[in-house]
N, C-alpha and C positions, 0 to 999 in steps of 0.2 A: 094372863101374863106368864112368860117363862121364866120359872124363878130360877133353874140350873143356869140359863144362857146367862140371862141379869147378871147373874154370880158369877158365871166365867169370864163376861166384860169387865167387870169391873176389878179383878184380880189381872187378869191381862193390859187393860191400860191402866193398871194401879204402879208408878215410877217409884215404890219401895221393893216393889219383888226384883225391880232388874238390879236390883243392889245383893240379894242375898245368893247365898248357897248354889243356886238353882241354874244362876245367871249362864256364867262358863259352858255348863254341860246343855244348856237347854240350846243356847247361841249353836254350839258345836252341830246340836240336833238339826237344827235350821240351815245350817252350812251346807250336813249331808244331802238333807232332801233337796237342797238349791243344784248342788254340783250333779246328785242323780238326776235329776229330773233334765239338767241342760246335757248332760253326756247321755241319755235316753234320746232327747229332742235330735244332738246332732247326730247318734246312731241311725234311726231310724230315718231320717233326710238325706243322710249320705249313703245306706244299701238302697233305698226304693230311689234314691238317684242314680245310682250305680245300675239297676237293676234297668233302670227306662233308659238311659243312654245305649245302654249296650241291647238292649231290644230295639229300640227305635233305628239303630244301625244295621243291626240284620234284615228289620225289617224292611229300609231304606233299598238294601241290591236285591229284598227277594218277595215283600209284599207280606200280608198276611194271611192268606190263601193262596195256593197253587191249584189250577188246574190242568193237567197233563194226561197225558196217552199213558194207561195203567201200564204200558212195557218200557217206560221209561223209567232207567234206572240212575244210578251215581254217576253215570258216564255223563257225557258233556256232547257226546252225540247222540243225537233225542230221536224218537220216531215223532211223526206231525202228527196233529190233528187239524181238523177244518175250522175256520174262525166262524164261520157263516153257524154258530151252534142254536138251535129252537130254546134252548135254555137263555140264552145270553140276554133277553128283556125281563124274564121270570128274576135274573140275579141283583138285576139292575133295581129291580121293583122293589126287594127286598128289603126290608126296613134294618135298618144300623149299617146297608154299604154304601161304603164313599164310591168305590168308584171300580172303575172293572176295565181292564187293560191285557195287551198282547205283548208278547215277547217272544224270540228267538235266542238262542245261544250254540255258540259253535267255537272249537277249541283251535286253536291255532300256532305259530308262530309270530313274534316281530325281531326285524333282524335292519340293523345296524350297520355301517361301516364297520365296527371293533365290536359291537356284542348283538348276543343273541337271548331271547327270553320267552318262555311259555306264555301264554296268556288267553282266557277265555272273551272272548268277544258276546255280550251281548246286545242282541239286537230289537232297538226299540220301534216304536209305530207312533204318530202323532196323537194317541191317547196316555201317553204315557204322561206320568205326575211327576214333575221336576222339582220339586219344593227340595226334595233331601238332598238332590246333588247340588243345587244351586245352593245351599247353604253351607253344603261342608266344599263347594269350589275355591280356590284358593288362586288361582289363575285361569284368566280366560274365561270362556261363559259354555253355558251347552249350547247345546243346537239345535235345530226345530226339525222335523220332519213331514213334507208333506206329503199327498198323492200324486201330484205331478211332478216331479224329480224326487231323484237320489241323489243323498248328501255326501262327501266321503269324508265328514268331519269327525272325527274320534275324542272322545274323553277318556283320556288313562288318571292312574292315580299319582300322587308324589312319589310313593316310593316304585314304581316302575321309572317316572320320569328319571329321577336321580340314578336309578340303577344303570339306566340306559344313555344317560345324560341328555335325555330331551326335555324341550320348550315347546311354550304355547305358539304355534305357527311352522312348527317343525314339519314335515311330511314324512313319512315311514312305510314301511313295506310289511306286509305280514302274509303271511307262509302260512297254505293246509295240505297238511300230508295228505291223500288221497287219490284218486285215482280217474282221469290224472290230476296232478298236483295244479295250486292254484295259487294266485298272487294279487291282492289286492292293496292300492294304493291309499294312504287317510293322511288325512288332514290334522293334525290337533291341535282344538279348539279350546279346550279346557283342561286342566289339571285339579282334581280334587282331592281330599285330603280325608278320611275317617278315624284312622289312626289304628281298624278295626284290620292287623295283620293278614288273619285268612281270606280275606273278601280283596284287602288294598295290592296283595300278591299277583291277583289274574284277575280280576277285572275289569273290564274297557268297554265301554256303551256307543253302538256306530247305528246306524240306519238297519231297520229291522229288511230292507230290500238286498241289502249284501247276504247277509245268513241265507235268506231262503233263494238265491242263485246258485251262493257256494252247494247248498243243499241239494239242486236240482228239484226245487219243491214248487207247485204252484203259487201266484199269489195269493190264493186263501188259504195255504196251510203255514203254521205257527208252530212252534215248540208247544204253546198254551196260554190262559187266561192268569195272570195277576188281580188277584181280589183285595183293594184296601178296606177298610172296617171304621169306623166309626171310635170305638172301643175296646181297647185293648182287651183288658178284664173280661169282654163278652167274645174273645174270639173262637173258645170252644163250643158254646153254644151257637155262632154265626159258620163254624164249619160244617157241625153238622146240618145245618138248615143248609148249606149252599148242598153237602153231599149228598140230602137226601132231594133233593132237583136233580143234581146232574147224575145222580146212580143209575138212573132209570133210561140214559140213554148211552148209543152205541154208534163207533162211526160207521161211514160207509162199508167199510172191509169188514165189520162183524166188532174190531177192538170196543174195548171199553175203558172210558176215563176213569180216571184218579184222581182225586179230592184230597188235598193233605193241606194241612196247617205247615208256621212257620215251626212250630215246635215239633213236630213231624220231623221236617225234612232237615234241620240242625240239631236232633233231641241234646248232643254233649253238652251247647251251650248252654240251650234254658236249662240242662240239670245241674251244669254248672251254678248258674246263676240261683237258682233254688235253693242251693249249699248255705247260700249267704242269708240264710232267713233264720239258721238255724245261732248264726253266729248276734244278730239281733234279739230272738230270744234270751240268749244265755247274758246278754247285757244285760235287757230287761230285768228278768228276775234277778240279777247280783245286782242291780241297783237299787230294784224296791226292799228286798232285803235288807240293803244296810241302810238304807232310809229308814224302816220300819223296826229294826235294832235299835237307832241310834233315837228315836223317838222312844221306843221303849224305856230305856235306858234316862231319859230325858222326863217322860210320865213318872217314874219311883223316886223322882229326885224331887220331883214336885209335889208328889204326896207326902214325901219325906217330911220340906218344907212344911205343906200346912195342915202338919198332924194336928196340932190343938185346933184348927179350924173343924176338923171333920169331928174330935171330940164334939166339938158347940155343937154342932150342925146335929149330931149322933145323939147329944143329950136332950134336945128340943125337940126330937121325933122324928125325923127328917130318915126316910126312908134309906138304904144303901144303895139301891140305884140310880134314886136322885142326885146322890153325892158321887158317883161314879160318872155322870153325864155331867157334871160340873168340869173334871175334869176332862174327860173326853171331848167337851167343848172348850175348852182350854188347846186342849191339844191339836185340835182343829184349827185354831185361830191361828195356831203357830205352824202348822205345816203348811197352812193355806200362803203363809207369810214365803215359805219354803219354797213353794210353787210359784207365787209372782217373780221372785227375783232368779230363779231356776231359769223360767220361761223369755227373763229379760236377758241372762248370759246367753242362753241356748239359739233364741231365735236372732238376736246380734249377731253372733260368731257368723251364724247359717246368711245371712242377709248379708256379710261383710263376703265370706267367701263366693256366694251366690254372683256379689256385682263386681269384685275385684280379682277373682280368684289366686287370693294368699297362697293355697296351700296346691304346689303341683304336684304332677305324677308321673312317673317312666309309661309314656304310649306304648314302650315292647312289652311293658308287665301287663299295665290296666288295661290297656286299652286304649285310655281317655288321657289329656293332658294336665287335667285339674282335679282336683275331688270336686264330684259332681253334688249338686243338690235339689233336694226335689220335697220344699217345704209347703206342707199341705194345712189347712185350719184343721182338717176333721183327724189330722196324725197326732196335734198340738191337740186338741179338747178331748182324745181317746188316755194319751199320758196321762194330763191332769187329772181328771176324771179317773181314771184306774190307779194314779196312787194315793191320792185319796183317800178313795174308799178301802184299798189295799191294808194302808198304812194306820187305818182310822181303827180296821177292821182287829189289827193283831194287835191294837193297843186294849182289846176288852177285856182279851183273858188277864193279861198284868193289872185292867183295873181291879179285881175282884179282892186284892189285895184289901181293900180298905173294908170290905168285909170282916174281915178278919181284926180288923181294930177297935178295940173295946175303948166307952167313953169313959170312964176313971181312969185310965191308963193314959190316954192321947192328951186330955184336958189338964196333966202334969206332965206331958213330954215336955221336953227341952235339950 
């Protein structure tokens, strides 16, 4: 039998202690770790929500692999490669890729009766994965691509539409400076919406056959291959696996490819976005901290309380660490108390904003229209679990107090 836990139960459901002394400050202690623990909960839900929206958006116009002609730079006019690559089944084989796709892009004009506006045209091929544009569409639908015709159907974003004041069904003109100059006619089909400024700016998705005409390019040559992945978390380890494939070979002319991640080719954003981990640390610890004070604080009020208990306990032989893990299992029951209803405010909030979204946000600041959220089990059982043990941890040293307490002395306190 545990005789410290015994003793801590029954001091803890014993309905004379919440009457004394103890009560106020011990309540107070319970509050703290409640309120830490649900502003930890919704910290952490709302940066790694923050953090996957605004990746899943990049990754949406740019994939998470790139494979392009190593002389392809920032520019928006690309040198080709051949799609026909000896690599391209070794990628596919690949364990953790979704899927392996072609693209074109080519910089242009579109012009208007009244206005005029830059815009990059990318050009997609009937392998292409429409999940991200179909979900952030907001008018209209995309459009399919096949091998036997050319589509002239175009998907711009909202803020081009509004700039430009076009509709779904509208036809438009777009302009490439070059030599000589050239004009092709689109159709649009869709309007979509990301809220993701630098991308919603120039972006517009047409038939991957326009690019490579304006280009003067054969039909097997591409700007490059789009690799999606399986798993985010594993994308540096899935780039170098796809790099070291495709390192080894060269096109026809002698060039050689380039293999880049999405973090690569955008690094400001994900460092951006990295920024914000450091600002969830600093939560974390000011929260366990004043949880792990406030139980402090909470533990000496309680030893206070049952000085003449630790006399008895001291005078019958009862070791001091035995009486030391009375309380510390005391103090367990009660942070544990701290944590359930922590975990009740915290995952509610996250659940309410999750399916209603209460709380919005400036798309020209965030990004995003809402606080995002991205509540996981293993974020919820890593908190608990670590304050806990945190908090259980820096109540030892303040136990040792009761060491120090001699039994003629305590067994007359009052």
């Amino acid at each position: 039998m545990n005789t410290e836990l015994f003793i801590a139960k029954r001091i803890f459901s014993d309905k004379t202690v919440k009457k004394g002394i103890s009560q106020p400050i011990v309540s107070i202690a319970v509050f703290g770790i409640a309120l830490g623990l649900a502003v930890m909960i919704l910290s952490v839900a709302i940066v790694t929500g923050f953090k996957s929206e605004i990746s899943n958006k990049v990754i949406g116009f740019g994939s998470h692999i790139q494979i392009v002609n190593y002389d392809t730079n920032i520019s928006f006019e690309t040198a080709p490669i051949g799609k026909n690559q000896s690599f391209y089944t070794d990628i596919e084989n690949l364990k953790g890729i979704k899927s392996l796709q072609e693209f074109a892009i080519k910089a242009g004009i579109i012009k208007t009766k009244t206005d005029i506006q830059g815009i990059v045209l990318k050009g997609v091929d009937e392998s292409f994965d429409w999940t991200f544009f179909d979900e952030n569409m907001i008018e209209g639908n995309s459009f399919r691509v096949t091998d036997t015709s050319k589509t002239n159907d175009i998907i711009v974003s909202k803020y081009l539409a509004n700039l430009l004041n076009l509709h779904v069904g509208d036809r438009i003109a777009a302009y490439f400076i070059q030599d000589p100059p050239r004009m092709r006619p689109f159709k649009i089909s869709g309007i979509y919406e990301t809220s993701l400024a630098e991308f919603d700016e120039k972006f517009a998705l047409v038939d991957i056959q326009h690019i490579q005409k304006l280009n003067n390019w054969a039909e097997d040559q591409i700007t490059g291959f789009e690799v999606l992945i399986d798993d985010y978390s594993e994308m540096d380890k899935m780039t170098k696996d796809v790099r070291d494939i495709v390192g080894f070979h060269f096109n026809p002319d002698g060039t050689k490819l380039r293999v880049m991640s999405i973090k690569e080719k955008y690094p400001q954003i994900f460092d951006w976005l990295n920024l914000t981990d450091m600002n969830v640390y600093i939560i974390l610890a000011l929260m366990i901290a004043v949880a792990g004070f406030n139980m402090v604080s909470g533990l000496l009020i309680l030893i206070l309380e049952r000085t003449n208990m630790i006399g008895i306990l001291k005078a019958v032989g009862t070791r001091n660490w035995s009486i030391r893990k009375i309380f510390l299992y005391q103090s367990g029951f009660l942070i544990s108390k701290g944590l359930f209803w922590g975990n009740v405010i915290g995952i509610a909030i996250c659940i309410l904003q999750s399916q209603f979204q209460i709380f919005k946000l400036d798309p020209a600041s965030y990004y995003l229209e809402a606080v995002p959220i991205n509540l996981k089990v293993w974020h919820i059982l890593a908190l608990n679990s670590g304050t806990l043990l945190i908090t259980v941890f820096m109540l030892v040293i303040p136990s040792y107090i009761i060491s120090r307490l001699s039994p003629e002395k305590t067994i007359r306190f009052n």
